[in-house]
LOTIDREN-377028 format. One record per residue (C-alpha): residue number from 0; chain; x, y, z. Coordinates in pm, 1 decimal. Layout:
residues N
<node pos="NUM" unit="A" x="X" y="Y" z="Z"/>
...
//
This chain:
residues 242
<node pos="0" unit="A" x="0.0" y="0.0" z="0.0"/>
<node pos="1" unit="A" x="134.7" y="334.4" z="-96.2"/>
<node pos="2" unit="A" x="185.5" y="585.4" z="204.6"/>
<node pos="3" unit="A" x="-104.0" y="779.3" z="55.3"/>
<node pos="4" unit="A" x="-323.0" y="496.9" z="135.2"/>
<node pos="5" unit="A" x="-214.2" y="413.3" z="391.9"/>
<node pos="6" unit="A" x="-274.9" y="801.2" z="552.6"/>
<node pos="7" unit="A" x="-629.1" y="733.5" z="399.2"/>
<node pos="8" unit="A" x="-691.7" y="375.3" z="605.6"/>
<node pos="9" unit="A" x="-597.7" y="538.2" z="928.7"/>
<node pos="10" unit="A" x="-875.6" y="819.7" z="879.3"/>
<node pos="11" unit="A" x="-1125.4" y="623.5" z="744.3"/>
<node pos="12" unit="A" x="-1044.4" y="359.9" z="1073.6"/>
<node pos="13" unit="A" x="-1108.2" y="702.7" z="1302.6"/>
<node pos="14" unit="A" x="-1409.3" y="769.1" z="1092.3"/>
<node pos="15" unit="A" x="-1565.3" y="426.6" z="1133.3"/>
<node pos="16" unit="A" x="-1456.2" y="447.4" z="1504.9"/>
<node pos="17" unit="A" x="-1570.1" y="800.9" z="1538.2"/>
<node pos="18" unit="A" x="-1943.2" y="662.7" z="1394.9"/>
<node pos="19" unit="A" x="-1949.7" y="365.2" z="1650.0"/>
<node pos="20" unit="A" x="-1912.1" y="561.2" z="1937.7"/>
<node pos="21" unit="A" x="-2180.4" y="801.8" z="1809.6"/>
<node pos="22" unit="A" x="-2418.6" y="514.4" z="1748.1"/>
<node pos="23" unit="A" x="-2319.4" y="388.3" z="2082.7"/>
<node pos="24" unit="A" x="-2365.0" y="760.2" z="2259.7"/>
<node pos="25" unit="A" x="-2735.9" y="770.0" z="2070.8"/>
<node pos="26" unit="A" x="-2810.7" y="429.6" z="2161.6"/>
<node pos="27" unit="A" x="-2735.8" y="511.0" z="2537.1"/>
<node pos="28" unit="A" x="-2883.0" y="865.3" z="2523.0"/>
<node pos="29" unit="A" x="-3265.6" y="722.7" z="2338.3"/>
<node pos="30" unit="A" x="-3244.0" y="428.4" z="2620.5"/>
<node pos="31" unit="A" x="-3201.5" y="652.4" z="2944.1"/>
<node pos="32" unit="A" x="-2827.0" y="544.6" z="2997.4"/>
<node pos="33" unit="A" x="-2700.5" y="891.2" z="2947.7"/>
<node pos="34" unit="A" x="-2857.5" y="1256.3" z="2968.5"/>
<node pos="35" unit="A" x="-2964.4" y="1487.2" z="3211.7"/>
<node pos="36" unit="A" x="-3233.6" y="1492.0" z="3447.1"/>
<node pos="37" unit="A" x="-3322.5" y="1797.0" z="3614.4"/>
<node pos="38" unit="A" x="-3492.1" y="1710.6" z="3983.4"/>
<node pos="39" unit="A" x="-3657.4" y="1987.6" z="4162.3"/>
<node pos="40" unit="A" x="-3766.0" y="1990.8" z="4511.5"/>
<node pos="41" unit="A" x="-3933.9" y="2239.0" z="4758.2"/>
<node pos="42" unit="A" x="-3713.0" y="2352.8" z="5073.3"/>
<node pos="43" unit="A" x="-3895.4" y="2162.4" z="5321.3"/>
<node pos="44" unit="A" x="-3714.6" y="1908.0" z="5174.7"/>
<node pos="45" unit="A" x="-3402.6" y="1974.6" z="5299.3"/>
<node pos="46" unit="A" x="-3496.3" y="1867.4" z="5657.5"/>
<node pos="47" unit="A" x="-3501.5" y="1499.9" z="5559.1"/>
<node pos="48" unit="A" x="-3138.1" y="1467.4" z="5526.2"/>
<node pos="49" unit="A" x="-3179.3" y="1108.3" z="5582.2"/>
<node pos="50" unit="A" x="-3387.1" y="1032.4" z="5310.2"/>
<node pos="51" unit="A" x="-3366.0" y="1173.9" z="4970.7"/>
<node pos="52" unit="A" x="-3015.7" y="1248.6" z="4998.3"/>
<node pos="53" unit="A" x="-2920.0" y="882.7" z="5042.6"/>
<node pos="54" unit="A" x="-3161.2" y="794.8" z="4721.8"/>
<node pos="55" unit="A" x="-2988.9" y="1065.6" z="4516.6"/>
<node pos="56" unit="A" x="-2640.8" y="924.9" z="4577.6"/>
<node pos="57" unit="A" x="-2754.6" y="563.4" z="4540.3"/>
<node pos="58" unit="A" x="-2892.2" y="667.4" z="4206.4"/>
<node pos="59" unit="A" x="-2612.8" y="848.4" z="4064.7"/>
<node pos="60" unit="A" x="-2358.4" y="569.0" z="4147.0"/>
<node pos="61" unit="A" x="-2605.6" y="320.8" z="3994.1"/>
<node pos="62" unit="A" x="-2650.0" y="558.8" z="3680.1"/>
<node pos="63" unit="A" x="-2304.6" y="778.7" z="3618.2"/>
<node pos="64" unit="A" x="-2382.2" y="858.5" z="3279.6"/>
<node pos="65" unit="A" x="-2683.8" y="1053.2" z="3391.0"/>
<node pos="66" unit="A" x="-2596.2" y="1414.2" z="3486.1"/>
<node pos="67" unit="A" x="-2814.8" y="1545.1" z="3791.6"/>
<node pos="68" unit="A" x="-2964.2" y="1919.3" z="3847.6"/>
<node pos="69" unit="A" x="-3078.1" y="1980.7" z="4188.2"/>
<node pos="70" unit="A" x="-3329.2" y="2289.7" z="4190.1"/>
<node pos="71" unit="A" x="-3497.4" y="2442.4" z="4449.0"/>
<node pos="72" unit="A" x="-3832.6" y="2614.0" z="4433.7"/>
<node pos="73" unit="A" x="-4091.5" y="2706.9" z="4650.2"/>
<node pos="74" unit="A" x="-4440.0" y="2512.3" z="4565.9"/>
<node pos="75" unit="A" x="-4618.2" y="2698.4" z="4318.6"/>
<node pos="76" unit="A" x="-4314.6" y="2844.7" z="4087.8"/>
<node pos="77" unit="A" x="-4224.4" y="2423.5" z="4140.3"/>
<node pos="78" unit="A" x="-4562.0" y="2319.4" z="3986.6"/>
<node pos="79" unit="A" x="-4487.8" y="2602.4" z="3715.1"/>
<node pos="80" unit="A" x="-4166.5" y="2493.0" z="3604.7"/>
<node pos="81" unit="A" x="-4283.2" y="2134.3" z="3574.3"/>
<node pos="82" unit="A" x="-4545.4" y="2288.3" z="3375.2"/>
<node pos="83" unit="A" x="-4274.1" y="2440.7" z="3127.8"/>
<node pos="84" unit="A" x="-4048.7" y="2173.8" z="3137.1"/>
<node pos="85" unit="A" x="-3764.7" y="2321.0" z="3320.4"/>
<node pos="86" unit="A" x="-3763.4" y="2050.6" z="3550.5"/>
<node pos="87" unit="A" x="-3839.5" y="1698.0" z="3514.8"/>
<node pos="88" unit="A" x="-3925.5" y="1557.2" z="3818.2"/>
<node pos="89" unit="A" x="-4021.5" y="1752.7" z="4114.1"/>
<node pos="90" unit="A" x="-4045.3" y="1618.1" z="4505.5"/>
<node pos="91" unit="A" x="-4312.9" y="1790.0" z="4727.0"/>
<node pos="92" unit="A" x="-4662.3" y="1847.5" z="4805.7"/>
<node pos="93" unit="A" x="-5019.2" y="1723.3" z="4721.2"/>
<node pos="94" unit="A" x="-5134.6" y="2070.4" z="4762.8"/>
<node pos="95" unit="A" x="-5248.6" y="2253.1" z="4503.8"/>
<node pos="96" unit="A" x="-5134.8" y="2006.6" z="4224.7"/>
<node pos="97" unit="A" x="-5460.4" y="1912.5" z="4061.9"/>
<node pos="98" unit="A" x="-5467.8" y="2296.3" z="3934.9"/>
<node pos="99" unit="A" x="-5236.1" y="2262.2" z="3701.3"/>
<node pos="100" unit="A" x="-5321.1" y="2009.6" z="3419.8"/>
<node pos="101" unit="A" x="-5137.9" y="1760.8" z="3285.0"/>
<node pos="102" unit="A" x="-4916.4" y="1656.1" z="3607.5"/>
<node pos="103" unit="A" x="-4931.1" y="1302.4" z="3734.7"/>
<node pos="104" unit="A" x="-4781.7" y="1206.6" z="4089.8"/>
<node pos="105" unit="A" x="-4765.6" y="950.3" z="4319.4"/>
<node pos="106" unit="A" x="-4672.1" y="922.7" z="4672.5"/>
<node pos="107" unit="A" x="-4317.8" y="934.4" z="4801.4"/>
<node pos="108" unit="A" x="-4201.4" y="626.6" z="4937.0"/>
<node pos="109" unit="A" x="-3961.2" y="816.2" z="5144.1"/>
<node pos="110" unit="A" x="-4225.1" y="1004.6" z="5308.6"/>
<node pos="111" unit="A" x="-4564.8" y="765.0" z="5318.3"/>
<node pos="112" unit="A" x="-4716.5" y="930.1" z="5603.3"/>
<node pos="113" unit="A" x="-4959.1" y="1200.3" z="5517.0"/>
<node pos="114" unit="A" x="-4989.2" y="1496.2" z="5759.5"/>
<node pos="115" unit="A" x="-5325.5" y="1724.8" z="5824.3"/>
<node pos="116" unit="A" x="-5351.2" y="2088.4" z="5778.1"/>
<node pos="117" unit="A" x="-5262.1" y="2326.1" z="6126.1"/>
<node pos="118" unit="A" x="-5328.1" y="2612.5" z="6265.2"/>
<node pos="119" unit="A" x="-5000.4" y="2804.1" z="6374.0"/>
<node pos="120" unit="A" x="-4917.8" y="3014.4" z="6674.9"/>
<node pos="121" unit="A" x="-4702.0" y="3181.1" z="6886.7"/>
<node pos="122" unit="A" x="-4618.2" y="2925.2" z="7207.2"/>
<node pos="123" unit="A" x="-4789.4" y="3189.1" z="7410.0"/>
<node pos="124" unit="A" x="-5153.3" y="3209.6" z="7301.1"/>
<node pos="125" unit="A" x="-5403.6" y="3140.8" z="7459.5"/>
<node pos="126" unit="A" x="-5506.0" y="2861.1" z="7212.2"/>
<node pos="127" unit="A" x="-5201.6" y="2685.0" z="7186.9"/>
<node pos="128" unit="A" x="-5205.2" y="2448.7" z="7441.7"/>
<node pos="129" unit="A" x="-5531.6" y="2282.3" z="7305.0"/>
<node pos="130" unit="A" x="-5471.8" y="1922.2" z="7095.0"/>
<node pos="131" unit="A" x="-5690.8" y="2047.6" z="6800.5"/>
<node pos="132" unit="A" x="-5858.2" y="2401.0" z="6774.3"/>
<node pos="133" unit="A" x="-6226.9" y="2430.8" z="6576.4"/>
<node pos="134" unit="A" x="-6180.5" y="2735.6" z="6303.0"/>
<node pos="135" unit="A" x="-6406.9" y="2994.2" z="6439.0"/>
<node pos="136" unit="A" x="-6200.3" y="3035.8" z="6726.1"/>
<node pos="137" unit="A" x="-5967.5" y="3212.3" z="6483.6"/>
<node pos="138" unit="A" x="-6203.8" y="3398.4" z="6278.5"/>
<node pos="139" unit="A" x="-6075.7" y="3751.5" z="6470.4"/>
<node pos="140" unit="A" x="-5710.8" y="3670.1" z="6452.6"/>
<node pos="141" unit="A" x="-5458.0" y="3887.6" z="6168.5"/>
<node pos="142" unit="A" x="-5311.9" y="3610.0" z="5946.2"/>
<node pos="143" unit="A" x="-4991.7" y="3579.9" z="5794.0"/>
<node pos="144" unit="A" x="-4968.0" y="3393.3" z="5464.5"/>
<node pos="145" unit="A" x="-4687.5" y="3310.5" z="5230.4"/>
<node pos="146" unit="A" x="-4726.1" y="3514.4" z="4914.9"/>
<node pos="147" unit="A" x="-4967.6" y="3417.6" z="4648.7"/>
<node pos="148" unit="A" x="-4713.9" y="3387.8" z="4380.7"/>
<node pos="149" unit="A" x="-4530.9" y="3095.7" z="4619.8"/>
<node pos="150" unit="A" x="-4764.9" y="2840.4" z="4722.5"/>
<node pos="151" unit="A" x="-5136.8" y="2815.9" z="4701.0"/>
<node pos="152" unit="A" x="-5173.1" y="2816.6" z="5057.7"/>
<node pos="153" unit="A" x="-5417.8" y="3183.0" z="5009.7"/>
<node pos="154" unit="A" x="-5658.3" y="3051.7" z="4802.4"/>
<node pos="155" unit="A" x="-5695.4" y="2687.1" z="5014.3"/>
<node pos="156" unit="A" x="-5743.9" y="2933.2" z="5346.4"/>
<node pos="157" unit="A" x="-5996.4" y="3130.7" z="5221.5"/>
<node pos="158" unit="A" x="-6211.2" y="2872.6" z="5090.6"/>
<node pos="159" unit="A" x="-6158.8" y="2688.7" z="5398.4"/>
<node pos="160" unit="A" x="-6222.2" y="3035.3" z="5634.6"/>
<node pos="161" unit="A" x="-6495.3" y="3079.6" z="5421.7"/>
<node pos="162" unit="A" x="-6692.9" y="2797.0" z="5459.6"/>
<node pos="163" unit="A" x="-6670.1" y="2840.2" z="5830.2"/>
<node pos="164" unit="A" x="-6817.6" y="3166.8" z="5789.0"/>
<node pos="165" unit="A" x="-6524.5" y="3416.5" z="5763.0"/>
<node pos="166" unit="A" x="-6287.7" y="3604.8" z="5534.8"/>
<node pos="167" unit="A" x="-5901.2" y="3574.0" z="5657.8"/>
<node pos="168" unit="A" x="-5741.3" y="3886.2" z="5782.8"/>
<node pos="169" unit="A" x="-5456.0" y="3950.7" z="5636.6"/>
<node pos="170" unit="A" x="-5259.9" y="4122.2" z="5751.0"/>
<node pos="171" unit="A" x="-4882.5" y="4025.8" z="5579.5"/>
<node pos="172" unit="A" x="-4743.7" y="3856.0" z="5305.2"/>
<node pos="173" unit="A" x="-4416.5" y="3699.3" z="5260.0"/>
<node pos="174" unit="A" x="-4191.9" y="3460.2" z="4973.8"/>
<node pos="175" unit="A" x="-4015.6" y="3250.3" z="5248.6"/>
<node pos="176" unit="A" x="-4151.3" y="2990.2" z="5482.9"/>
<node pos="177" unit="A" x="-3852.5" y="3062.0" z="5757.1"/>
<node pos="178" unit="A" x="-4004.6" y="3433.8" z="5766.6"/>
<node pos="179" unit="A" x="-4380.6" y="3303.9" z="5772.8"/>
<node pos="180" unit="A" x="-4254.1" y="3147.9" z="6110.5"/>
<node pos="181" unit="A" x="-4097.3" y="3458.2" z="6223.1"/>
<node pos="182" unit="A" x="-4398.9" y="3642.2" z="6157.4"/>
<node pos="183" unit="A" x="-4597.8" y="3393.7" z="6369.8"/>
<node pos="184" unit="A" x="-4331.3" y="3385.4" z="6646.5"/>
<node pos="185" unit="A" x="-4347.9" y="3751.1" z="6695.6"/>
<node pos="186" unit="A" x="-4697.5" y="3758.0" z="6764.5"/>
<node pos="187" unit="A" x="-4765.4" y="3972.2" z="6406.7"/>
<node pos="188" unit="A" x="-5055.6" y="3678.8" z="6287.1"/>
<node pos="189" unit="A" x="-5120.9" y="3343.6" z="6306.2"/>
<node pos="190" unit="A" x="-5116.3" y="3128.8" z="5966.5"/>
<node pos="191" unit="A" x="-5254.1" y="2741.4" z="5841.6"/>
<node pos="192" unit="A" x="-4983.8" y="2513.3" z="5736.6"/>
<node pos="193" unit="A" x="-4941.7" y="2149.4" z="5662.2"/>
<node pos="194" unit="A" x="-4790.4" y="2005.6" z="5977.9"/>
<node pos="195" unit="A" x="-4499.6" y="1854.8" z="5722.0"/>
<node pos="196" unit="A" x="-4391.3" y="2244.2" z="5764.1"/>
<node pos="197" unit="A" x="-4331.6" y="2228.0" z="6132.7"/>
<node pos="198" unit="A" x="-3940.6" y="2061.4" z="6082.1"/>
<node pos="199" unit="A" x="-3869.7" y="2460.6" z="6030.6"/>
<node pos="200" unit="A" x="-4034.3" y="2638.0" z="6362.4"/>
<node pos="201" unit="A" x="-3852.7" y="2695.3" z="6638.9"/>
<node pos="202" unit="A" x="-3985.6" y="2632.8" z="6984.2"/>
<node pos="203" unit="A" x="-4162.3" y="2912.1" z="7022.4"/>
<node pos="204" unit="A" x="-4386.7" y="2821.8" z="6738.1"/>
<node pos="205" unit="A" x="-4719.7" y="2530.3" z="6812.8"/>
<node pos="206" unit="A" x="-4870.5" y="2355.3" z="6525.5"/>
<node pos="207" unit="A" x="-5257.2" y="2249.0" z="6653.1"/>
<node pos="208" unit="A" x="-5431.1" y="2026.7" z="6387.4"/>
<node pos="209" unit="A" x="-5763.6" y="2170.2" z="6255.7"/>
<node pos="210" unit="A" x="-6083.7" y="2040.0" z="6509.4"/>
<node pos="211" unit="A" x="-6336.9" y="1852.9" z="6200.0"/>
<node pos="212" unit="A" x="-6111.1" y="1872.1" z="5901.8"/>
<node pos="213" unit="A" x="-6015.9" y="1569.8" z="5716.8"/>
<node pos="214" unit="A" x="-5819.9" y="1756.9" z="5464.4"/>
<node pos="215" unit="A" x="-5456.7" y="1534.4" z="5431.9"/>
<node pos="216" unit="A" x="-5111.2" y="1656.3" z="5264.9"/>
<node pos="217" unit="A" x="-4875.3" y="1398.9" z="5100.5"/>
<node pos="218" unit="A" x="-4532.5" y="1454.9" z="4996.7"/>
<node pos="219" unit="A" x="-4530.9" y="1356.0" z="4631.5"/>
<node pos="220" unit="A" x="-4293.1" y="1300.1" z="4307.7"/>
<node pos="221" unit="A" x="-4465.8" y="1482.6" z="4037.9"/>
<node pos="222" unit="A" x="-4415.2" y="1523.9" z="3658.7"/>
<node pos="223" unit="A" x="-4534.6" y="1603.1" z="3319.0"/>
<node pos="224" unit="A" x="-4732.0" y="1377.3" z="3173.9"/>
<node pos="225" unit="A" x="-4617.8" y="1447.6" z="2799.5"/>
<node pos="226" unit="A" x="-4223.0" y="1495.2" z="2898.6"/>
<node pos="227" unit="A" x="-4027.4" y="1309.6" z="2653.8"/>
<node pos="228" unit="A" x="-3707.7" y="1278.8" z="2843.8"/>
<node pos="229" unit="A" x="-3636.3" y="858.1" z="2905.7"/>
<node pos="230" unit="A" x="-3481.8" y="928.0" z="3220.4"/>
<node pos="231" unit="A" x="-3772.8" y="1005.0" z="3397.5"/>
<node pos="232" unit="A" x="-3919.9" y="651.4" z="3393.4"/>
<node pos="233" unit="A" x="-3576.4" y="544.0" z="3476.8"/>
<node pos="234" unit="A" x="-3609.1" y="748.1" z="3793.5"/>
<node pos="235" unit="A" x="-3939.4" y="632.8" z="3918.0"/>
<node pos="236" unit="A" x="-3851.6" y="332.0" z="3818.4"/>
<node pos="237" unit="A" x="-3559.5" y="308.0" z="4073.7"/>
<node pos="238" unit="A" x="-3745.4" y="499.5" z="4334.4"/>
<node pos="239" unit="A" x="-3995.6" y="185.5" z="4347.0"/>
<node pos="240" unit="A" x="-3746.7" y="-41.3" z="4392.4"/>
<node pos="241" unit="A" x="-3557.9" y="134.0" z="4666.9"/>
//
């Protein structure tokens, strides 16, 4: 073989090996072995440092192809991105998810317990000693709420103040849960929380479960419905079988 062909062989063998690899890189990429998946979560989260942690680790050794976002994101703006496709899998809360269409969920296995909905108070008021506390004997007390744009905690407590005869007042707003607390702690409102919530009070702060309200909170692993990313039934897959 002349040295010109020979030149030629040892591209076209790079070429051919080039293409494999390719091949091999699509194959791995259309069957879930490589990619990214983007996981968000809501901060409450971040308590169980027992839990989801461990999975997360357990799955990326299992899977090291697969590159992992962590996101965080308070409920709603959670739901949203889901929505959008910014994330592919999100961990957190029953609440408020059958308002947004085309989300399917099932129950964490990390978390099966569900929790009921609270009333929240400053350790010193006169209700918070009692084991459960009926809604009317709130219906005078300022409310604090996390903002609208955050979680759908406004709408669920007016609906639920209202059909116990009264319209929430008000009387703050704030993005983050650890202020919420804050708010309560000082004495500036009370608010109505799911008791999974109550990992970030301080002792100053009682959770008393609603008096007649059945009304449960799961922690969840939600995603779209029409996302076409593999990896995603590779995930739930492995949560099940953790």
């Amino acid at each position: 073989m002349t040295a010109a062909g020979t030149e030629l062989l040892k591209y076209a063998n790079e070429i051919v090996a080039k293409s494999e690899e390719a091949i091999s890189q699509a194959h791995l990429a259309a069957t879930g072995g490589i990619g990214i998946l983007r996981i968000g979560f809501t901060g409450s989260m971040e308590q169980e440092k027992d839990k989801l942690p461990s999975f997360i680790k357990q799955f990326h050794s299992n899977h090291s192809g697969i590159k992992l976002s962590l996101l965080r994101y308070n409920m709603t703006p959670l739901s949203q991105a889901l929505d959008r496709g910014d994330v592919d899998i999100a961990f957190t809360f029953s609440y408020g998810l059958h308002e947004t269409a085309g989300l399917s969920w099932q129950i964490c296995p990390f978390y099966p317990q569900s929790r009921p909905m609270c009333i929240v108070l400053p350790i010193e008021h006169p209700l918070a000693a009692k084991d459960k506390i009926e809604l009317c004997e709130v219906a005078h007390e300022p409310f604090v709420i996390i903002s609208r744009s955050e979680a759908p905690n406004y709408e669920h407590m007016e609906r639920l103040c209202a059909s116990h005869g009264f319209y929430p007042n008000i009387v703050c707003e704030t993005p983050v849960l650890e202020t919420l607390l804050l708010l309560v702690e000082t004495g500036i409102g009370i608010t109505i929380l799911a008791q999974h919530t109550e990992a970030f009070a301080g002792p100053n702060v009682r959770f008393v479960e609603i008096a007649n309200y059945d009304y449960r909170v799961d922690r969840v692993i939600a995603w779209k419905e029409t996302n076409p990313n593999p990896l995603v039934a590779i995930f739930l897959e492995a949560i099940k079988a953790y």
